[in-house]
C-alpha positions as a Markdown table, in Angstrom:
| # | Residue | x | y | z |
|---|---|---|---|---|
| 1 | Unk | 77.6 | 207.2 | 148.1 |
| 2 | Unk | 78.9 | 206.8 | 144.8 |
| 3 | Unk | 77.1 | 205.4 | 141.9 |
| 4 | Unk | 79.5 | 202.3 | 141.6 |
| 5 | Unk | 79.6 | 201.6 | 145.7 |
| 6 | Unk | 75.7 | 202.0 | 145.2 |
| 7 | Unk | 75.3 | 198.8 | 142.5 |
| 8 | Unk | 78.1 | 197.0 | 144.6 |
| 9 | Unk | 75.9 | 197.2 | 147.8 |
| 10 | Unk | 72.6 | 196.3 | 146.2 |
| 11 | Unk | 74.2 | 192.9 | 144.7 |
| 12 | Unk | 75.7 | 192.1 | 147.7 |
| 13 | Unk | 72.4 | 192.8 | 149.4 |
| 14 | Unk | 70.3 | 191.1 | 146.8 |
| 15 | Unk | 72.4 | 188.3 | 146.8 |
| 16 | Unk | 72.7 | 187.5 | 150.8 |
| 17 | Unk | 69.0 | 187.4 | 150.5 |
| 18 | Unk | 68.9 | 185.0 | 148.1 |
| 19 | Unk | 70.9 | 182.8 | 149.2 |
| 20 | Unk | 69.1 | 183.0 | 152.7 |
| 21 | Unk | 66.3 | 181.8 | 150.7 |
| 22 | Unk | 67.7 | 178.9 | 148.7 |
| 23 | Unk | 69.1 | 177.3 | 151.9 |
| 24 | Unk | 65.0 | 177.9 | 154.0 |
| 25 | Unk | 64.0 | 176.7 | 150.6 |
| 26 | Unk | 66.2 | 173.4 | 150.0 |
| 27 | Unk | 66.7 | 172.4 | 153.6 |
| 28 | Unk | 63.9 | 173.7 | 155.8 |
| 29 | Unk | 64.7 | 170.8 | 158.2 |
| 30 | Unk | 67.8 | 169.1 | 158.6 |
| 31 | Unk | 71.0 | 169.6 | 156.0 |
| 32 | Unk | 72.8 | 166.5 | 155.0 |
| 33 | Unk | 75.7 | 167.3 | 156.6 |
| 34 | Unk | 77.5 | 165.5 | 159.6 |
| 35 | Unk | 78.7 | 168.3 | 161.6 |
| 36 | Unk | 79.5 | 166.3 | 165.2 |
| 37 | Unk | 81.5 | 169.2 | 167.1 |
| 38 | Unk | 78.6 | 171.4 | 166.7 |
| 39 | Unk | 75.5 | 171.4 | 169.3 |
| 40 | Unk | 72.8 | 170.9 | 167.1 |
| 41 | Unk | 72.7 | 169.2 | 163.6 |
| 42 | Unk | 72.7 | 171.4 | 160.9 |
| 43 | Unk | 69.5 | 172.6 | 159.8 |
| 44 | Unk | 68.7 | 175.3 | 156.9 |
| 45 | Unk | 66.7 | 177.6 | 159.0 |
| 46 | Unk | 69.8 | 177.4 | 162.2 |
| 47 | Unk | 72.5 | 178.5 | 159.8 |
| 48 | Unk | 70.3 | 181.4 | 158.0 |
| 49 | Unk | 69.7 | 182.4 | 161.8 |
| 50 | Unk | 73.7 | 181.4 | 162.7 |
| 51 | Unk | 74.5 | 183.9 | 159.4 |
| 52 | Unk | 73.1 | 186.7 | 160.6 |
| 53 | Unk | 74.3 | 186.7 | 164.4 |
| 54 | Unk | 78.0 | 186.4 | 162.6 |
| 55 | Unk | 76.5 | 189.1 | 160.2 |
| 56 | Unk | 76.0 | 191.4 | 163.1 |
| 57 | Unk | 78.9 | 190.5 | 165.2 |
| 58 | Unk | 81.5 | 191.5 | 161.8 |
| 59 | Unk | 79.7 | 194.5 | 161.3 |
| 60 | Unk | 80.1 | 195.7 | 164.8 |
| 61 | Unk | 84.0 | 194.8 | 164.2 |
| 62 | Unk | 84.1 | 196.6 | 161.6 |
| 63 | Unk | 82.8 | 199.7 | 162.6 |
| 64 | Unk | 85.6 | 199.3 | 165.6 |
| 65 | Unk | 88.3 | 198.8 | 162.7 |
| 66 | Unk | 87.0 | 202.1 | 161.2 |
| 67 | Unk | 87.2 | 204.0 | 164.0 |
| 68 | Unk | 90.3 | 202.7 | 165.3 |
| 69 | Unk | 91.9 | 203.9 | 161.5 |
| 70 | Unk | 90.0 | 206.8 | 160.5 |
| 71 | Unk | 93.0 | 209.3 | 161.2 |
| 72 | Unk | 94.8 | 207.1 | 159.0 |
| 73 | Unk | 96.3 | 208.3 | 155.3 |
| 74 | Unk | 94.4 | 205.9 | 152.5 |
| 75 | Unk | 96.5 | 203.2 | 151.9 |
| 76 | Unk | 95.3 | 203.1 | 148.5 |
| 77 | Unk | 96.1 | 199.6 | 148.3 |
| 78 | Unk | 94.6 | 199.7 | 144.4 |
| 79 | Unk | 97.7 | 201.8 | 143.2 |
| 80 | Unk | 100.1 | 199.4 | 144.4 |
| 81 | Unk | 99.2 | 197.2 | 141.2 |
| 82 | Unk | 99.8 | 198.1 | 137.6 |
| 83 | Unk | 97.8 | 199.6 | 135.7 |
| 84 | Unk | 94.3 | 198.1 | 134.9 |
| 85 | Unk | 95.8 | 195.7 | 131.6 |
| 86 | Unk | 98.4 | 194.4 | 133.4 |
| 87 | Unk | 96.0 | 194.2 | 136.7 |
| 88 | Unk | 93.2 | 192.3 | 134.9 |
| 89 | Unk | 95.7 | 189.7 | 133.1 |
| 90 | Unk | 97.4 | 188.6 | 136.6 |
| 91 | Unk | 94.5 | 188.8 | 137.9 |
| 92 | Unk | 92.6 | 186.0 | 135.6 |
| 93 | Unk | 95.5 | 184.3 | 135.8 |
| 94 | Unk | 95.2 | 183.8 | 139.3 |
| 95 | Unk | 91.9 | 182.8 | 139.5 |
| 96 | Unk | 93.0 | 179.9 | 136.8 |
| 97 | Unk | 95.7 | 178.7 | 138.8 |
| 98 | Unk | 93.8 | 178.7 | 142.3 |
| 99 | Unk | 90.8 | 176.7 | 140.4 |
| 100 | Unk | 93.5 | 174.2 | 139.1 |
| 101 | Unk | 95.0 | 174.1 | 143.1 |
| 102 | Unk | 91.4 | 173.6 | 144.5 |
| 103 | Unk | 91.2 | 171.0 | 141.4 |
| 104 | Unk | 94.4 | 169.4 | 142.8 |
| 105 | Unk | 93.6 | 169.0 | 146.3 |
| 106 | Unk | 90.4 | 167.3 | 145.8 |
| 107 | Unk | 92.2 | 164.8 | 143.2 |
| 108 | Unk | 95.5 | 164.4 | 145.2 |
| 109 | Unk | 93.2 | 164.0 | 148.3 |
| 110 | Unk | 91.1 | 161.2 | 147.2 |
| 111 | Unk | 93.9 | 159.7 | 145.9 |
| 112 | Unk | 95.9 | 159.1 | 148.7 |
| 113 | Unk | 92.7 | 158.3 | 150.6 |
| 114 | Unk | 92.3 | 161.4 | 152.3 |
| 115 | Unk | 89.5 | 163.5 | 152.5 |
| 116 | Unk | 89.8 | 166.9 | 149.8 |
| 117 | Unk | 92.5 | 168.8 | 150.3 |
| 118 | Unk | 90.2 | 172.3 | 151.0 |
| 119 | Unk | 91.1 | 175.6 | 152.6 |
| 120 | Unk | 90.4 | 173.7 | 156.0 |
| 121 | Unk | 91.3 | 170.5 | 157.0 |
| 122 | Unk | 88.6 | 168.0 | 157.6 |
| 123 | Unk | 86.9 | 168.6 | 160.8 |
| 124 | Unk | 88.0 | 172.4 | 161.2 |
| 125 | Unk | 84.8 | 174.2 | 163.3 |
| 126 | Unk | 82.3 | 171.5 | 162.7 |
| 127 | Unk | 84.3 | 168.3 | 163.7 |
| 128 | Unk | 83.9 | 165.0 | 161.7 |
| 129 | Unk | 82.6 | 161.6 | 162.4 |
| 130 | Unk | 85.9 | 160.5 | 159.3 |
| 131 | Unk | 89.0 | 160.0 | 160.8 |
| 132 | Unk | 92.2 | 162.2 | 160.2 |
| 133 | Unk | 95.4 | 160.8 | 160.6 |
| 134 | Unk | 98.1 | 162.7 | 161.2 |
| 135 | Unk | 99.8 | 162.3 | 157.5 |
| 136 | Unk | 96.3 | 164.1 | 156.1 |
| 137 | Unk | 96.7 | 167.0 | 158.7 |
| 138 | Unk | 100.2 | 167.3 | 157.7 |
| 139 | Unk | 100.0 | 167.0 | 153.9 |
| 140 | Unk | 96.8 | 169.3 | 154.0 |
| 141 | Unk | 99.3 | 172.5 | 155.4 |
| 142 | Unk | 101.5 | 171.2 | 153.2 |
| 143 | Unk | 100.0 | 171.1 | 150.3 |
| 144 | Unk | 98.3 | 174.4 | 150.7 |
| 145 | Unk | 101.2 | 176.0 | 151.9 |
| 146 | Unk | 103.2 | 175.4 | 148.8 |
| 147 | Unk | 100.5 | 176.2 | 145.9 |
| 148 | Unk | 98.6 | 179.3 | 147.8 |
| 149 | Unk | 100.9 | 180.7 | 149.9 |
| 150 | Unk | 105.2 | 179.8 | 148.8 |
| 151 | Unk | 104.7 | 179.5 | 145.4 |
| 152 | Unk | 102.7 | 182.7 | 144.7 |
| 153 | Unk | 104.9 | 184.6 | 146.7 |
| 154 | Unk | 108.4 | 183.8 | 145.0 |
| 155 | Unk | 106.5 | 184.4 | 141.9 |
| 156 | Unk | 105.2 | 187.7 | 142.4 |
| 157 | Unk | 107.8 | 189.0 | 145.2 |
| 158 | Unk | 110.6 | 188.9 | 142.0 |
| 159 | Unk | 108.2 | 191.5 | 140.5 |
| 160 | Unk | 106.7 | 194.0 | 143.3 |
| 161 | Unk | 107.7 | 195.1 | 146.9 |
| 162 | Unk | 106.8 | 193.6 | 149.8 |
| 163 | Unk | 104.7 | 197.1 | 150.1 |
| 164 | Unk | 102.9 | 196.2 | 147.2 |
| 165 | Unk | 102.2 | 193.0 | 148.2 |
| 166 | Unk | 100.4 | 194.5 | 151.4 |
| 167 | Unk | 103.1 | 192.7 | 152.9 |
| 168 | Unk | 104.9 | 195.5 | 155.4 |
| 169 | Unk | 103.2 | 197.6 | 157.6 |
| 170 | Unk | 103.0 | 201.1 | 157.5 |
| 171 | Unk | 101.8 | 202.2 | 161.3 |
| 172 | Unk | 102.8 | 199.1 | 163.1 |
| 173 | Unk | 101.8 | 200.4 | 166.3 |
| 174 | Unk | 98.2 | 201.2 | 164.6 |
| 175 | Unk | 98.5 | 198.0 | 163.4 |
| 176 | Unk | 99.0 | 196.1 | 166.6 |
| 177 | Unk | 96.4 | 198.2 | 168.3 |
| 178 | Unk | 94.1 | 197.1 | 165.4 |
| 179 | Unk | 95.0 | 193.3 | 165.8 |
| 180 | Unk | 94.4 | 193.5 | 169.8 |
| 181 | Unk | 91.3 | 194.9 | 169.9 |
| 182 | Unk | 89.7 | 193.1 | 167.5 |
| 183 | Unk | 91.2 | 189.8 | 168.6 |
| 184 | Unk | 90.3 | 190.3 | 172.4 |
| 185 | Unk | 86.5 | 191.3 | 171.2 |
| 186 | Unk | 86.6 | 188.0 | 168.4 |
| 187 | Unk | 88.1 | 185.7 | 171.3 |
| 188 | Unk | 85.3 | 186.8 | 174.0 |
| 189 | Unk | 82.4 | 186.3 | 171.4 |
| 190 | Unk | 83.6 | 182.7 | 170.3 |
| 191 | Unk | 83.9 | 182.1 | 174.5 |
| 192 | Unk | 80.4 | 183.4 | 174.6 |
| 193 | Unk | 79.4 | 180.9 | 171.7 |
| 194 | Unk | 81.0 | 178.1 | 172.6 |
| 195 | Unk | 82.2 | 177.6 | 176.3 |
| 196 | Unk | 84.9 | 177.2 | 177.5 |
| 197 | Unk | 87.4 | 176.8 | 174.0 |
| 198 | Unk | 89.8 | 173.8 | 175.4 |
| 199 | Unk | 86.9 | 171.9 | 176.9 |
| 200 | Unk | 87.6 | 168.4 | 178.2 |
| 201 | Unk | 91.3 | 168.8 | 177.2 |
| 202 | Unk | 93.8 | 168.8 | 180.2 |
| 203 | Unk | 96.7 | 171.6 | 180.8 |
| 204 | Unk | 99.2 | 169.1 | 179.4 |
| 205 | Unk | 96.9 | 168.8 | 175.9 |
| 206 | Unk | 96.4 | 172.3 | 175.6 |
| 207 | Unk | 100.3 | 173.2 | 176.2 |
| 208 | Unk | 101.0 | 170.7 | 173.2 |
| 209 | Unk | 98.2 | 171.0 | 171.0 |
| 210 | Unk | 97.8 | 175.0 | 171.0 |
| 211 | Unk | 101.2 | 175.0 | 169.3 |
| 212 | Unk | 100.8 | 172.2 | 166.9 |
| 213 | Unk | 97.2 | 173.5 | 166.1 |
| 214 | Unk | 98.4 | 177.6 | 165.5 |
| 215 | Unk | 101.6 | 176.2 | 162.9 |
| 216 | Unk | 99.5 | 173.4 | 161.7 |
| 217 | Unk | 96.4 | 176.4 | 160.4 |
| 218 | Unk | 99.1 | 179.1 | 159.8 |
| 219 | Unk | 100.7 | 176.4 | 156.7 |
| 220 | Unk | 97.4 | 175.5 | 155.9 |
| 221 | Unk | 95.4 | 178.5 | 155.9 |
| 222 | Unk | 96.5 | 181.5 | 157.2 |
| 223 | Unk | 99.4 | 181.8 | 155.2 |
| 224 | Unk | 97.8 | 180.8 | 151.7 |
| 225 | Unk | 95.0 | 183.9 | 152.6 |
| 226 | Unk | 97.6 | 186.4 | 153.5 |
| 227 | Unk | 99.5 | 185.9 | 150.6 |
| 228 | Unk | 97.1 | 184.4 | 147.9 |
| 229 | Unk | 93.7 | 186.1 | 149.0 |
| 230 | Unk | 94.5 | 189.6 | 150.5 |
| 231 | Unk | 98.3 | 190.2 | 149.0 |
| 232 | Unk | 97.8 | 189.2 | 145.6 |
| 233 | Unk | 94.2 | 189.0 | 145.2 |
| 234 | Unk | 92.4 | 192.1 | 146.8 |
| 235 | Unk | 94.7 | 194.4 | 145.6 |
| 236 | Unk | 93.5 | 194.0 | 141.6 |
| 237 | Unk | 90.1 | 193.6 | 143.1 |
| 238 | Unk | 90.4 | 196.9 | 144.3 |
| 239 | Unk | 92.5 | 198.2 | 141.3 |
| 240 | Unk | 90.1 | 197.0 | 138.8 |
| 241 | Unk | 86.3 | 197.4 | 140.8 |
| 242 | Unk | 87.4 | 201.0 | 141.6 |
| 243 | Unk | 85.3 | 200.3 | 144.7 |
| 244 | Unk | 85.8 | 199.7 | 148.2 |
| 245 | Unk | 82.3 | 197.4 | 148.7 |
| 246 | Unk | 82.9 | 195.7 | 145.2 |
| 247 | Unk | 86.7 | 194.7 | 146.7 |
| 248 | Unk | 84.6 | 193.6 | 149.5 |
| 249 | Unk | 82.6 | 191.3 | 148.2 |
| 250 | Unk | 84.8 | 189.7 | 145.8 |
| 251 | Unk | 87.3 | 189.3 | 148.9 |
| 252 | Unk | 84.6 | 187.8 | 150.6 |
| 253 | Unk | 83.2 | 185.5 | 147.4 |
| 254 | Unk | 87.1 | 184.2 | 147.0 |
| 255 | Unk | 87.7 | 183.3 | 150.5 |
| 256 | Unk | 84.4 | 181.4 | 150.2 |
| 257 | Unk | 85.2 | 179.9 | 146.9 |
| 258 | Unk | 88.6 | 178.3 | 148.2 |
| 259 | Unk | 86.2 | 176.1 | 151.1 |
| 260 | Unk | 84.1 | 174.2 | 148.5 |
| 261 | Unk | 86.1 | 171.3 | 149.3 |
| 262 | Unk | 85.4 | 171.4 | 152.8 |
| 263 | Unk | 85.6 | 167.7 | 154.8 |
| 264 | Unk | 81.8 | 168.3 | 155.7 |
| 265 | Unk | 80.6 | 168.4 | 152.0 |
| 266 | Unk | 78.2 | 166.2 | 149.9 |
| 267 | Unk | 78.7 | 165.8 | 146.5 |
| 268 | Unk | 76.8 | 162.9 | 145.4 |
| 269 | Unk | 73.3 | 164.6 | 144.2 |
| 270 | Unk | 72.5 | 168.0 | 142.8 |
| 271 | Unk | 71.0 | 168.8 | 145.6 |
| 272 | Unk | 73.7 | 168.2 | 148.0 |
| 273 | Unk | 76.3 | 170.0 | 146.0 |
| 274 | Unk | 73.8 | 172.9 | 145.5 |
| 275 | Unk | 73.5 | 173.1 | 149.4 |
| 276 | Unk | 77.1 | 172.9 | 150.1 |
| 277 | Unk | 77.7 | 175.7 | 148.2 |
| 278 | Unk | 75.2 | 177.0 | 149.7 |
| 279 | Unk | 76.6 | 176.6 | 153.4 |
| 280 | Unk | 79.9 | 177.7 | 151.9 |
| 281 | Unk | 78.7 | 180.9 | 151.3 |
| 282 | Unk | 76.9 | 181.3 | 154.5 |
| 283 | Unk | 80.0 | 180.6 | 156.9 |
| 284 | Unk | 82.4 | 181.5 | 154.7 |
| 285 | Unk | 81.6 | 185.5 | 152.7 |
| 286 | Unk | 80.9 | 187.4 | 155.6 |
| 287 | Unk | 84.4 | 186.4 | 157.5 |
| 288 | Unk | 86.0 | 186.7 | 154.3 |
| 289 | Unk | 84.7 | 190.5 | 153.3 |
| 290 | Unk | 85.6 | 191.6 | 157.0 |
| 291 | Unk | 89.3 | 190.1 | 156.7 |
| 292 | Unk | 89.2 | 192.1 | 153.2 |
| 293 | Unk | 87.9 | 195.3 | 154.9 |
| 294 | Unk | 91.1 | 194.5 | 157.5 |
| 295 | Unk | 93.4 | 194.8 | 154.8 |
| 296 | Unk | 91.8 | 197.7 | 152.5 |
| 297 | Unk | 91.9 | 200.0 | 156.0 |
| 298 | Unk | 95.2 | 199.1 | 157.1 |
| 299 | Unk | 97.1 | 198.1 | 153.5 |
| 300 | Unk | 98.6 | 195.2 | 155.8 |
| 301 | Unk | 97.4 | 191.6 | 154.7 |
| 302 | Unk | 99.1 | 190.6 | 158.4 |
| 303 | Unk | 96.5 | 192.4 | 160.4 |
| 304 | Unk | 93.7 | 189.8 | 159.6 |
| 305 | Unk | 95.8 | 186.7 | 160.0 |
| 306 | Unk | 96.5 | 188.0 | 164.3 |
| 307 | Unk | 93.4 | 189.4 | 164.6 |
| 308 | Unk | 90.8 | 187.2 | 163.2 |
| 309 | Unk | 92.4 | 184.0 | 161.7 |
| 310 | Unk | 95.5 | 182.5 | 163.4 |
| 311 | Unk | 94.5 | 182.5 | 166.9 |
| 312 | Unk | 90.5 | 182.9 | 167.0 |
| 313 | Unk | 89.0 | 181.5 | 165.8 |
| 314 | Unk | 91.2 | 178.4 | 164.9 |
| 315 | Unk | 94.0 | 177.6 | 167.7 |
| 316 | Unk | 91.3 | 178.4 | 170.4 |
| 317 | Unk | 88.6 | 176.2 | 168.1 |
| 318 | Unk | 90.7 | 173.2 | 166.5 |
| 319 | Unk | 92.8 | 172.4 | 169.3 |
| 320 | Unk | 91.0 | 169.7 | 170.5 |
| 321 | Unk | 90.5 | 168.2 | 166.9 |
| 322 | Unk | 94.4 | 168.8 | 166.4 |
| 323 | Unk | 95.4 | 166.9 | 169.8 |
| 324 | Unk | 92.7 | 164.0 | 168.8 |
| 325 | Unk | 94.8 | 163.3 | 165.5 |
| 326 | Unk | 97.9 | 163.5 | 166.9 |
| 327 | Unk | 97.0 | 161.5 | 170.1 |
| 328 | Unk | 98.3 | 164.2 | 172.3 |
């Protein structure tokens, strides 16, 4: 292993232990969290041990992505970006204007009496005791869709291909073999975890809701990670790291990054905030790096989005939440 994949993997190691520790260490009981749709009440030592189930689970997905395109050419997704001057300036510049849209949300939110306008709507995975009317869930996609996902585009799309913009596949039957397999194995764990996914909702729900709740999270947040995260993002990552585990983990840091605001969060004390952000990180790195890893081995920001995003978790997950707003 390279020197530079070597430091990569020893901070990302270093750090998923310490954050491991800070939640034992700040919540070794209950969290402060009101997490309804889950089983049990969230609790610092059940997500450390929740963590590293998902831990294992991407890592066996990953190793099926790698085998499925190891007789693939490198898409060498780094070279579609200037070089690294150019790279570094868009780059910073895109981290200022997704702070200021993550700054948005949560002002625009609250000020319309919503909850913040994060990467998920309110509720998303862990339910909430708040309600959601159906003007939040719609603003929330639209809101996001706009500032992470249209807006970037038209932006960069006058200046690069839609190849460069990992945008256009280059195998699409790789590709759609990729999205399959890993979908089918991602649909069958979250049955495993959770039951039966449409629980308590009738045939009639689950005809209207599945559609509302896949266009509903594909505005809100599949869209805004293709384009935003793995098109525009990863890309200089990778250009300016010159590593494969260092694009990793700042894929996976981003993706986390952009759920600070989630509907679940406490902000009012320093330790609340410091264990939000601590939760963030938990749930959110791990499916970020492997929806990264996605895109570095197929050079196709798409892949992610069928395979582990659109459909599982979130139309088989948030269907119920979605028909519940909308009183389907």
């Amino acid at each position: 292993m390279p020197p530079r994949e070597r430091v990569w993997l020893a901070a990302a190691v270093i750090g998923w232990v310490a954050v491991n520790a800070a939640v034992l260490l700040l919540a070794p009981g209950h969290a402060p969290f009101d997490w309804p749709a889950q089983h049990d009440p969230p609790s610092g030592p059940g997500q450390v041990i929740a963590a590293q189930l998902a831990l294992g689970e991407l890592l066996l997905l990953a190793v099926v992505a790698y085998v499925l395109t190891r007789r693939r050419p490198n898409p060498a997704i780094a070279e579609r970006v200037p070089p690294r001057p150019t790279a570094h300036r868009e780059l910073w510049l895109l981290v200022a204007y997704g702070v200021l849209a993550q700054l948005g949300g949560l002002f625009l939110g609250r000020a319309l009496g919503w909850h913040p306008i994060g990467f998920h709507l309110a509720g998303t995975l862990v339910g909430t005791a708040d309600p959601v009317r159906p003007a939040e869930a719609i603003g929330w996609a639209g809101y996001n869709g706009l500032c992470y996902a249209l807006l970037p585009y038209l932006w960069f799309r006058r200046r690069y291909t839609a190849r460069q913009l990992c945008l256009r596949s280059a195998d699409r039957r790789g590709d759609t073999v990729l999205i399959l397999v890993v979908l089918a194995l991602e649909s069958l764990a979250q049955w495993a975890a959770l039951g039966h996914a449409f629980a308590g909702l009738t045939a009639g729900q689950i005809a209207l809701g599945a559609p509302v709740t896949f266009v509903l999270y594909l505005a809100g947040t599949v869209l805004p990670t293709v384009i935003f995260v793995q098109g525009l993002l990863v890309p200089r990552y990778a250009r300016l790291t010159g590593s494969t585990t260092g694009t990793l983990v700042l894929g996976g840091l981003t993706y986390a990054a952009l759920h600070v605001f989630e509907g679940w969060g406490r902000l009012g004390s320093p330790r609340e905030f410091v264990l939000t952000i601590l939760f963030v990180l938990l749930i959110y790195v791990l499916p970020g790096a492997f929806k990264t890893w996605l895109t570095v081995r197929t050079g196709n920001a798409w892949v992610h989005a069928w395979a582990y995003h659109a459909v599982a978790p979130h139309t088989m997950h948030d269907t119920g939440l979605v028909v519940r707003i909308f009183r389907l």
